[in-house]
N, C-alpha and C positions, 0 to 999 in steps of 0.2 A: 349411566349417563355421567357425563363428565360436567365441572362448575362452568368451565367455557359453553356448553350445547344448555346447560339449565338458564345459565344469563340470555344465550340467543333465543332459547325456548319464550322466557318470559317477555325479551323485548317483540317476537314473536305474536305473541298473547296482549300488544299493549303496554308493555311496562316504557317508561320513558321517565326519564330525569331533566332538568333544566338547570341553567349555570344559574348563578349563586344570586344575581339581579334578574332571575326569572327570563332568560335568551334562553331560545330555541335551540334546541341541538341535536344532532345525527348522532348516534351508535356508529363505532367504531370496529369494535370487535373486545373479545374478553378471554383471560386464563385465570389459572386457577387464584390468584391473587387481585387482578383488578380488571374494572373495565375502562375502555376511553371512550368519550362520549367530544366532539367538536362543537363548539358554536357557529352557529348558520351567520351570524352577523362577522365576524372576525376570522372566523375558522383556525381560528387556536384551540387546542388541543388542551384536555383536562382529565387526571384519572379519580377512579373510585374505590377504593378499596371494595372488594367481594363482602369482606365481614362487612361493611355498612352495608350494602347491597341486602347481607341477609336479614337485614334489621328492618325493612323495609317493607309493610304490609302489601306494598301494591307489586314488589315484587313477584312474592306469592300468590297473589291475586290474578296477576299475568300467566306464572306457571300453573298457576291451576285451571285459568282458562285453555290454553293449550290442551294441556294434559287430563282435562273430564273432569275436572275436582267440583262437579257441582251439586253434587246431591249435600242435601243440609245435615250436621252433626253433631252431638252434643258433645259436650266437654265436661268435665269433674275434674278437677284440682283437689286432692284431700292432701292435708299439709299438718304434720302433728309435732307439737314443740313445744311440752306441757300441758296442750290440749289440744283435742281436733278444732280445725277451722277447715270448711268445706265452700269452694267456690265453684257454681256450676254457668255456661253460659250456652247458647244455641247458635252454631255458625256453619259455618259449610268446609268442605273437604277442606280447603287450602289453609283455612285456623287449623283442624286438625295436623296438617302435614308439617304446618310452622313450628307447631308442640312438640311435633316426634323430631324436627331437626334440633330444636334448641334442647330436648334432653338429650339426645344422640349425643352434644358436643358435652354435658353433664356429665354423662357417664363415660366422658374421656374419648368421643369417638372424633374424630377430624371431619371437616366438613367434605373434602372428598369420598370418603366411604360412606357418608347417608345419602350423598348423593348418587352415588356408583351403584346402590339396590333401587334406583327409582328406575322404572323403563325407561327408555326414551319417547315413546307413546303409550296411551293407555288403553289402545284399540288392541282387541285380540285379533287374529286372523281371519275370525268369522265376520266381524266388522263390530261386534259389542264390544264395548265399553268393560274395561276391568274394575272391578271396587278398588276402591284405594283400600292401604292397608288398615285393618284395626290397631292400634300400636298398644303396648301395656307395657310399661315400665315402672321400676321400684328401685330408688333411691335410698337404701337406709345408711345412713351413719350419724357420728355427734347428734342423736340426740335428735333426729331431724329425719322426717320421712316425705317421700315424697311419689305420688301415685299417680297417673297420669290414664283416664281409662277413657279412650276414644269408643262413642257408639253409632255405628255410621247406619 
């Protein structure tokens, strides 16, 4: 999947944004750097940058609707830097896939290529539903570790 089919995926799914005085506005289209979104009252034209886009809980929210992200999952943050500190929370697929994007970009990976292993649906051929990934990443350097253990 490319960042342009994951924006349309998510506005797809519900995602929507509004101009800066809360005006209504249409989706435009999107590349790998921003989206345009028009205002319904004016119909002036306004961009987004993608990176805020991925900062965006409801974006993910949107793509995981689309894309099956609904089954519930936990999360564990273990974080050691002098001593362990362990933060655990319970959320559903699209928290999980938000974690594996934002370390993907940690571990130096661009946001094209964590996007580029997601399907573009999450239906097998048979018509079920694929699990989203288990993701498992480890960070170590200066001093700083960082574990990230998705349990779907």
């Amino acid at each position: 999947m490319t960042i342009e089919e994951a924006v349309n995926k998510a506005v797809e799914g519900g995602y929507h944004i509004y101009g800066s005085d809360g005006m209504d506005t249409e989706y435009e289209g999107a590349n790998s750097e921003y989206s345009v979104w028009t205002r319904k009252d004016n119909e002036s034209s306004f961009i987004v940058l993608t990176e805020k886009t991925f900062l965006d809980p409801q974006f993910w929210q949107a793509l995981g609707h689309v894309l099956g992200w609904h089954e519930a999952c936990d999360l564990a943050l273990t974080c050691v830097h002098g001593h362990e500190a362990c933060r655990q929370c319970h959320g559903y697929d699209w928290m999980c896939q938000w974690h594996c994007f934002i370390q993907a970009l940690a571990d130096g990976n661009t946001p094209e290529a964590f996007f580029a292993q997601l399907p573009s649906s999450q239906r097998r051929s048979s018509g079920t539903k694929h699990q989203p990934k288990v993701a498992r990443h480890t960070l170590r350097g200066k001093g700083v570790g960082v574990r990230d253990v998705l349990h779907g």
